[in-house]
N, C-alpha and C positions, 0 to 999 in steps of 0.2 A: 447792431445788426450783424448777423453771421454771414462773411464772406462765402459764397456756394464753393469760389475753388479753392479754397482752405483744404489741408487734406494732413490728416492724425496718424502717424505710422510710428511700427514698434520694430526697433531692431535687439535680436536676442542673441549672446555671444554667449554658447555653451561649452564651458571649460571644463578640465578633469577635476578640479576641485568645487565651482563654484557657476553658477546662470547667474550670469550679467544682465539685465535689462533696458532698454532708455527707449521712453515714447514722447515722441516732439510733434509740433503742430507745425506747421508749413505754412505761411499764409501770405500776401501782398506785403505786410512788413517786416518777413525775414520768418529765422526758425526761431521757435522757441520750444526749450526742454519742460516737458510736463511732468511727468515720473521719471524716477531712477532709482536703481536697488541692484541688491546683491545677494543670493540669496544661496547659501551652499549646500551642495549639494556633491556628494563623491563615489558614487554610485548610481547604476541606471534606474532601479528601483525608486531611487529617492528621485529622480529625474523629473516622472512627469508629476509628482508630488510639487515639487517645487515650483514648476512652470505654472501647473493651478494657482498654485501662490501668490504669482502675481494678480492675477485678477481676483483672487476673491481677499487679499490681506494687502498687497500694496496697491490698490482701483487701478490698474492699468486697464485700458479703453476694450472691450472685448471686438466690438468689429472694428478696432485699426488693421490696417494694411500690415501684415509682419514681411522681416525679412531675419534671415538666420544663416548664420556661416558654416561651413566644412568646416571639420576637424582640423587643428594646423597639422599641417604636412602630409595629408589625405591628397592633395591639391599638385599635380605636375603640371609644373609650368615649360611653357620651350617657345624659343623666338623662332619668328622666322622674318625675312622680308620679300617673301613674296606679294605680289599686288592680287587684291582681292578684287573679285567680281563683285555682283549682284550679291546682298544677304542669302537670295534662294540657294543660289550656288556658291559662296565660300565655304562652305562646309564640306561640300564636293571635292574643293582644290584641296582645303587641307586634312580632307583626310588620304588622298593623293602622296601630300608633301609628307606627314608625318606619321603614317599609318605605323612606322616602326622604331619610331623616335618616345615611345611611350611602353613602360614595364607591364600592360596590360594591352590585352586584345582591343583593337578601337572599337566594333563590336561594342563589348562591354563598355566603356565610356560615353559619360556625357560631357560633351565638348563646345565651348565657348570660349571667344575672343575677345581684343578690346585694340584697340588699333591707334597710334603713334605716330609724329613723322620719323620716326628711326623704325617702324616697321611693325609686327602683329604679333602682338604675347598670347600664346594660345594657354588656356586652359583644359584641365579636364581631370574629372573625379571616374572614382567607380560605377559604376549607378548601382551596386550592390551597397556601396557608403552611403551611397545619396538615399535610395530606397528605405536603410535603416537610420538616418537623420529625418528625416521625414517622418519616419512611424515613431520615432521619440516622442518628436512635439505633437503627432495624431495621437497618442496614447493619452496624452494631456487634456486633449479635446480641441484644439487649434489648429489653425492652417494655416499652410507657408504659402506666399506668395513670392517670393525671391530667395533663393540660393545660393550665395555668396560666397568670395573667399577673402578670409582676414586683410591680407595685403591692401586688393579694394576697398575693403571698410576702416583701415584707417587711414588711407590718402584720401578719402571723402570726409572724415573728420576734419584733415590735417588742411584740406581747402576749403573745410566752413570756418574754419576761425582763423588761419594763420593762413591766405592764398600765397601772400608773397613768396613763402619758403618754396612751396611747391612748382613758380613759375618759372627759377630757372633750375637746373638740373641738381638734383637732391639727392639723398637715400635715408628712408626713415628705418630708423631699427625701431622695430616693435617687440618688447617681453612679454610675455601674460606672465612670467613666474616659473612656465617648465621646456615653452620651447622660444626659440626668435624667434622673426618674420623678418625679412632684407624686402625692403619694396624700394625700387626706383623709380624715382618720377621727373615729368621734366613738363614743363607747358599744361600741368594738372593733370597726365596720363600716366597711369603706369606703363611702365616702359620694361622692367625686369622685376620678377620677386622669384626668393628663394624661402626655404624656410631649414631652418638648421636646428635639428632633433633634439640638440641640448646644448647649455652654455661650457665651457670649460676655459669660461678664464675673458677677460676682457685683450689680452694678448693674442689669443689663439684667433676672438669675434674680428679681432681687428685685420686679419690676412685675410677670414672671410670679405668682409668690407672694401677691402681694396679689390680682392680677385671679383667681383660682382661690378666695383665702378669699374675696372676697366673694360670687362667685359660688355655692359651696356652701354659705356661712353666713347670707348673704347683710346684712353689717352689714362697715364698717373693719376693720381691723387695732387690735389696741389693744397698751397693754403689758402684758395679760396674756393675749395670742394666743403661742399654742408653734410654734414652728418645729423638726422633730426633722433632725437630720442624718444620713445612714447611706449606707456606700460606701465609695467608694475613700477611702483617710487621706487623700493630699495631699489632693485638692476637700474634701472634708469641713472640714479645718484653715483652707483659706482660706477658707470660706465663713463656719466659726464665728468666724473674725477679723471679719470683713467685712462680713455681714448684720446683725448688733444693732446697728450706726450706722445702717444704711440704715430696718430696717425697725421699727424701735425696742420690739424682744417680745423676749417668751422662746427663747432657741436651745441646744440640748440635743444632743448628741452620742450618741447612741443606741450602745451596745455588746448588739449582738445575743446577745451571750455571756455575760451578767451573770447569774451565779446557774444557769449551767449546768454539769453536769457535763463536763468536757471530757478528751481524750486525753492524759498528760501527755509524747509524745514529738512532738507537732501544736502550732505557733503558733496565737493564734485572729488569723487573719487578718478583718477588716472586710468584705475585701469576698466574702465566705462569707454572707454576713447572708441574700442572695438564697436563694440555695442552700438554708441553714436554713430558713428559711420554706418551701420549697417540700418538705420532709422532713416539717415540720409539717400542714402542707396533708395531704401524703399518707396522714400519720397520724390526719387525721379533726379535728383542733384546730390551735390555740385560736379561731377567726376563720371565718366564712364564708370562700367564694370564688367562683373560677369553673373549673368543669372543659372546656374545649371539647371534648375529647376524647369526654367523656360526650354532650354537646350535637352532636357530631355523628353520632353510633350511635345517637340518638334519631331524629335526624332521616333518616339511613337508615334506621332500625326504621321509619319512618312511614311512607316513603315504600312500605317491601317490603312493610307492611299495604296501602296505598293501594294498590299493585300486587296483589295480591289480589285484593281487595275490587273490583278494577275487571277484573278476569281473570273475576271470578265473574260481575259486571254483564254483561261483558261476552259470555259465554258462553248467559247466558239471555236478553239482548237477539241474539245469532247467532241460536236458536230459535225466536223470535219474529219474528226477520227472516225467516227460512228459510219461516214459515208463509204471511207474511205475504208472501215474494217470490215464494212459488209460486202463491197465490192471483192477483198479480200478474200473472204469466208465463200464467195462464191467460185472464186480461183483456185483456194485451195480443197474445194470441194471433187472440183474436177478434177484437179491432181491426185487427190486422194485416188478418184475411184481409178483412172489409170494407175496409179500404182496399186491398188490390190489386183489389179487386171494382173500386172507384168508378173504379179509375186502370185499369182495364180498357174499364168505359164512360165514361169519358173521352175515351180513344185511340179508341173508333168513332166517336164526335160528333162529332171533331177530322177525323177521315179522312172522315167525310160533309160535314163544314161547308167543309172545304177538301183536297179531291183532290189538288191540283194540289204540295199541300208536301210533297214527299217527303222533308224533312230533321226529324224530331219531335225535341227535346230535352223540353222539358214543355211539354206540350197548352194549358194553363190560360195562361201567361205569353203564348205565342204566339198564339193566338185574341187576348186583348185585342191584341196589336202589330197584327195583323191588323186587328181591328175600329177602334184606331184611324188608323190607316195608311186606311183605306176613308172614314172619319168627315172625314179632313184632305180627302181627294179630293173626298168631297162637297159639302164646305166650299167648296173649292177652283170648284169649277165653278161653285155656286150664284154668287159673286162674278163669275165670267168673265162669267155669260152675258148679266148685267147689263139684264135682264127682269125681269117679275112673276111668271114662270112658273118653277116649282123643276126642277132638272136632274132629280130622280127622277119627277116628272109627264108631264115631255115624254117619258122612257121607256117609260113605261106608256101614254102615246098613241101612242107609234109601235110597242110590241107589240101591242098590242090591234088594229092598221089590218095586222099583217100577217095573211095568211088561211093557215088552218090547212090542212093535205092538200096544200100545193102543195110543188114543189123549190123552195125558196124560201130563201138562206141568209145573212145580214147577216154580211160581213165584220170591217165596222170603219164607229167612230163618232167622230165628234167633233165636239165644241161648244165654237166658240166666237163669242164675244159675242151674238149674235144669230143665229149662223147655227148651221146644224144639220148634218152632211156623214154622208150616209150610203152606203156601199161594199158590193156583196153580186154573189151570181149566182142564175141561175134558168134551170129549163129551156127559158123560153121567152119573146120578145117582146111578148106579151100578159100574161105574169103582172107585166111592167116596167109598164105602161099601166095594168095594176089595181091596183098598189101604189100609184103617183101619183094613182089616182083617191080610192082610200080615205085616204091622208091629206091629201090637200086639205080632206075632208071636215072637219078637227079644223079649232075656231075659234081658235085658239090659233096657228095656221100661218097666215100669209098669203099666204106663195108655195110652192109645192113643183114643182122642176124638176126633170129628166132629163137626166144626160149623161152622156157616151161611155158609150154603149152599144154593145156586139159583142161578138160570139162570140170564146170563149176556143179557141185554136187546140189546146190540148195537151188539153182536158176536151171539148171540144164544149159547153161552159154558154155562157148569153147574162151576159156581164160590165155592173154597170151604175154609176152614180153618181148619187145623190140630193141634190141642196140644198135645206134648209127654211128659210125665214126666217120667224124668231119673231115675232109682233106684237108691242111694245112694251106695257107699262101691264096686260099680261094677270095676273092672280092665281090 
């Protein structure tokens, strides 16, 4: 009889040279490994070729539950020990806490956690990475239901078959062959993982190895600190030769497969371990993790609420504008028309204050040029005429001395320094004799002369010229 919560899940570890595969059954009396394979692959092309491959050449289950890992060291890890709220809201706090503790915009990342008593190892990929992990294995014809990273998937191996190692404070090194993985674990959590781009020596791994336990443990190396080894045999073999001289602990050879039920026509290959773990993961045990895949259909779920919620704002702030723009439109209506009113009586003031400009660009700018343009001139002559007597005085003495009713008409004037030259015509030789009489009259003149005087041959008018000489010291 088939147990209903039995449940078949496949975890795929896609390496640069090879897809690892392993699909285990789950059920009431523990896990058991159903397939396993290895199937190379070193190139993207050959990729989803390969992935095909298992289900139609090595019968792996086609609706199992898959779960599949990040690239190694795609994956930035970073501690913190802030105390986390609600699941709705840690995400909030840390993007808060670590918004600039990460080589990419958080924006861009998909970010998840997995929580310790020594505090919250946060995660987080690209989701440009994730996006094109994803379309690998959709290329294939599959779908991912968990997202994982390596670290996770082998400390979920490392506590289905060997818990002990993982229960007190550990660090397993994992190889595939071209990078490490440093995962700390302590109470079955991971606690810290690093992953270190390339080997260079079991000497060099071993400074790593210290600089991580202290950092996570935060105390020496002693020699009863565990070092777990898990990966490819050869690295693993050299490292177990090699590491207990260096780093003077415990070094333990981790068989991911110990105590598990396996295939018997399937080697249990090592570097499967990844793989396993990540079956495990999907199966819901034995280990926390990290899903990005989850983390980021969150984080689209948030944003397509956020886009709502702001389609909604935004629709009753339209309404509110709309009210509130047409209230507007009726305000600036009336403004408007008063101002074509003022720039209406503008343009008359301009055209009575100056006739003579027949070019209007604006009223308002031009008038001042004008005013001061007239202001320089006044200036200007006040200085020439180098008297007590202001140039707009002497004006208004010599209109005021002209007599009104007669043909009488001033040409042209000018002043300078003391002298005063006045040009005009008249009907008649006697109105030249009473103009010289009436401004002799001002005390402010002390000579006022007459010349060339005659009749204009083309008008019949009598042509004259006047010079005034100013008295000096007059005010």
């Amino acid at each position: 009889m088939r147990l209903t919560f039995a449940q078949r899940t496949i975890g795929i570890d896609i390496g640069p040279q090879a897809v690892r595969a392993v699909q285990v059954l789950r059920s009431k009396t523990g896990v058991r490994v159903e397939r396993a394979s290895v199937v190379p692959c070193e190139t993207r092309q050959a990729l989803a070729a390969a992935l095909r491959s298992l289900f139609a050449e090595k019968h792996f289950r086609p609706g199992a539950r898959i779960a599949v890992a990040m690239p190694a060291g795609s994956v930035f890890f970073q501690r913190t020990e802030t105390d986390l709220p609600s699941p709705a809201q840690a995400r909030q706090v840390l993007r808060f806490e670590l918004e600039d503790d990460f080589p990419v915009r958080y924006d861009d990342l998909a970010v998840d956690y997995c929580t310790s008593p020594r505090g919250v190892l946060v995660g987080a990929v690209s989701r440009t990475q994730l996006h094109q992990r994803l379309e690998h294995v959709r290329e294939a014809g599959l779908a991912c239901a968990m997202v994982d990273a390596d670290a996770c998937a082998i400390l979920a191996a490392a506590a289905e078959s060997r818990p002990e190692l993982v229960d007190t404070p550990s660090l397993i090194v994992y190889a595939d062959g071209v990078t490490v993985t440093l995962a700390a674990a302590e109470n079955r959590c991971l606690v810290n993982a690093r992953t270190l781009a390339c080997f260079a020596g079991a000497a060099s791994l071993a400074r790593e190895i210290e600089l991580t336990w202290r950092d996570t443990f935060g105390a020496a190396m002693s020699g009863l600190s565990q070092v777990i080894l898990a990966g490819d045999p050869d690295m693993t073999r050299l490292l177990a030769a090699e590491l207990p001289d260096v780093l003077h602990c415990r070094t333990d050879l981790l068989d991911a497969f110990e105590n598990i039920p396996w295939p018997a026509d399937t080697d249990r290959d090592p570097r499967l371990a990844a793989a396993f773990g990540l079956a495990l993961r999907a199966a819901g045990g034995p280990t926390r993790g990290m899903n990005f895949l989850e983390a980021d259909r969150s984080t689209q779920s948030h944003a397509r609420d956020l886009k709502g919620s702001l389609m909604i704002s935004g629709l009753l702030a339209g309404a509110i504008a709309m009210a509130w723009g047409f209230g507007v439109f009726l305000r600036l209506n009336h403004l408007e028309q008063q101002y074509r009113q003022i720039k209406l009586d503008t343009r008359q003031v301009f055209q009575k204050a100056l006739p003579a400009e027949k070019k209007i660009v604006s009223e308002l700018p031009q008038m001042e040029e004008r005013v001061r343009a007239l202001r320089k001139q006044y200036e200007a002559l006040a200085s020439a005429t180098g008297t007590g007597a202001a140039p707009l005085h002497l004006l208004q003495q010599i209109s005021a001395r002209i007599p009104a009713g007669q043909d009488l008409k001033v040409t042209d004037m000018s002043i300078v320094g003391r002298s005063v030259r006045l040009t005009g015509t008249t009907g008649s030789f006697r109105s030249v004799d009473d103009l010289k009489s009436r401004l002799q009259q001002v005390k402010e003149f002390s000579e006022v002369a007459v010349h060339d005087v005659g009749m204009d041959r083309a008008g019949g008018a009598v042509r004259f010229t006047i010079t005034i000489t100013v008295a000096s010291g007059i005010n």
